[in-house]
Legacy VTK file of the C-alpha trace (Angstrom):
# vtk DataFile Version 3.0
C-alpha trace
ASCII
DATASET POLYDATA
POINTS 96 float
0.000 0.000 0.000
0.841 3.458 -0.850
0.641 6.309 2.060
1.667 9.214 2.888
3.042 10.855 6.718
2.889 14.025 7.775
4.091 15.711 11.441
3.922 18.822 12.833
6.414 18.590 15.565
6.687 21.597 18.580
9.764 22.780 18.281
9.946 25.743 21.135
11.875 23.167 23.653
15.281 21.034 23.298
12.947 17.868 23.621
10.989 19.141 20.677
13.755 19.660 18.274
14.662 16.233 19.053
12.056 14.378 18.704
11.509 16.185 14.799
15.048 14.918 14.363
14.252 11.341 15.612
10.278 11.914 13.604
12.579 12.092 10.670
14.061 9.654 10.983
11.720 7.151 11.520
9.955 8.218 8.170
13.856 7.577 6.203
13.651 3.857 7.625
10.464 3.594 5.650
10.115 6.350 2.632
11.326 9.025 1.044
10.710 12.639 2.121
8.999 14.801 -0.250
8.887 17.844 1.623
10.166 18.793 5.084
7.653 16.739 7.274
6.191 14.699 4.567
7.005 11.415 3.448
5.756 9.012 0.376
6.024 5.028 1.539
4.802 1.628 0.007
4.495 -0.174 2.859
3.519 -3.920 3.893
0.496 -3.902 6.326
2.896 -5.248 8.706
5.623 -2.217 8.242
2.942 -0.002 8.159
2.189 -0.906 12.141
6.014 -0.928 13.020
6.008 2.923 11.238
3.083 3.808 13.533
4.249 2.260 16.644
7.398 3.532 16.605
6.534 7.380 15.170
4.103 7.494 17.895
6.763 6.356 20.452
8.554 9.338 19.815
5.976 12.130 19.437
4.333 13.992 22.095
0.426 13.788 21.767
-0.586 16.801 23.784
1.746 18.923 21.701
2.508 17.120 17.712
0.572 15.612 15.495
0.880 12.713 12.912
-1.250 12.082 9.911
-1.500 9.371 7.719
-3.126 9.419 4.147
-3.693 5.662 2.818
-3.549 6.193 -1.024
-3.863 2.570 -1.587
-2.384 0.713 -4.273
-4.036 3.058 -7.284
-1.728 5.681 -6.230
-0.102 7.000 -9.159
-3.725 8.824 -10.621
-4.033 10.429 -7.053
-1.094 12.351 -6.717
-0.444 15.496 -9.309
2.465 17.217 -8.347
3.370 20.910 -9.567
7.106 23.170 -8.946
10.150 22.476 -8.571
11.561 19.093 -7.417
9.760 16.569 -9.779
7.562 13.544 -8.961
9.685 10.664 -6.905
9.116 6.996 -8.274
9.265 4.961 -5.217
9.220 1.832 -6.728
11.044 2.950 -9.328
14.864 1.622 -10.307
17.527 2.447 -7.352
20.406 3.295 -9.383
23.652 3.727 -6.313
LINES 1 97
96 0 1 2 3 4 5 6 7 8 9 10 11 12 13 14 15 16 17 18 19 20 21 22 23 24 25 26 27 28 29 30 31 32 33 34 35 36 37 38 39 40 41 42 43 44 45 46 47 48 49 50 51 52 53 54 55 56 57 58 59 60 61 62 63 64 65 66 67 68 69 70 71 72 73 74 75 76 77 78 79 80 81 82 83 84 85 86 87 88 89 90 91 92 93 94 95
């Protein structure tokens, strides 16, 4: 399945700023970022709970939020993307 994860991390207190860093990084173990707090992932149902269970470890409730879009597997006519970086392929060729 496609989704797509968005945070909005408070950021006013040392503990904030690191819990965006460690919000980030969570989303690298399991797509690519698209935009600063948004990441594109084709998940497994099974990675998709390990991606919730641990983003939600990290954030605060009371002061972030976390959304999650399910685009499901028809993705590709649900996503029209305009500007400057262009569309990201995820399961494109990885070319290292």
């Amino acid at each position: 399945m496609y989704i797509l994860i968005t945070y909005d991390v408070a950021t006013s207190t040392d503990g904030g700023k690191r819990r965006l860093r460690q919000a980030a990084k969570v989303c690298l173990d399991f797509g690519q970022r698209v935009q600063n707090s948004v990441f594109e992932c084709s998940l497994e149902p099974a990675q998709l709970v390990q991606l919730k269970q641990r983003i939600l470890a990290i954030v605060d409730l009371e002061e972030d939020s976390v959304r999650i879009y399910h685009l499901g597997n028809h993705w590709r006519s649900r996503i029209d993307h305009f500007g400057k970086k262009g569309g990201f392929d995820i399961e494109g060729p990885l070319v290292l």
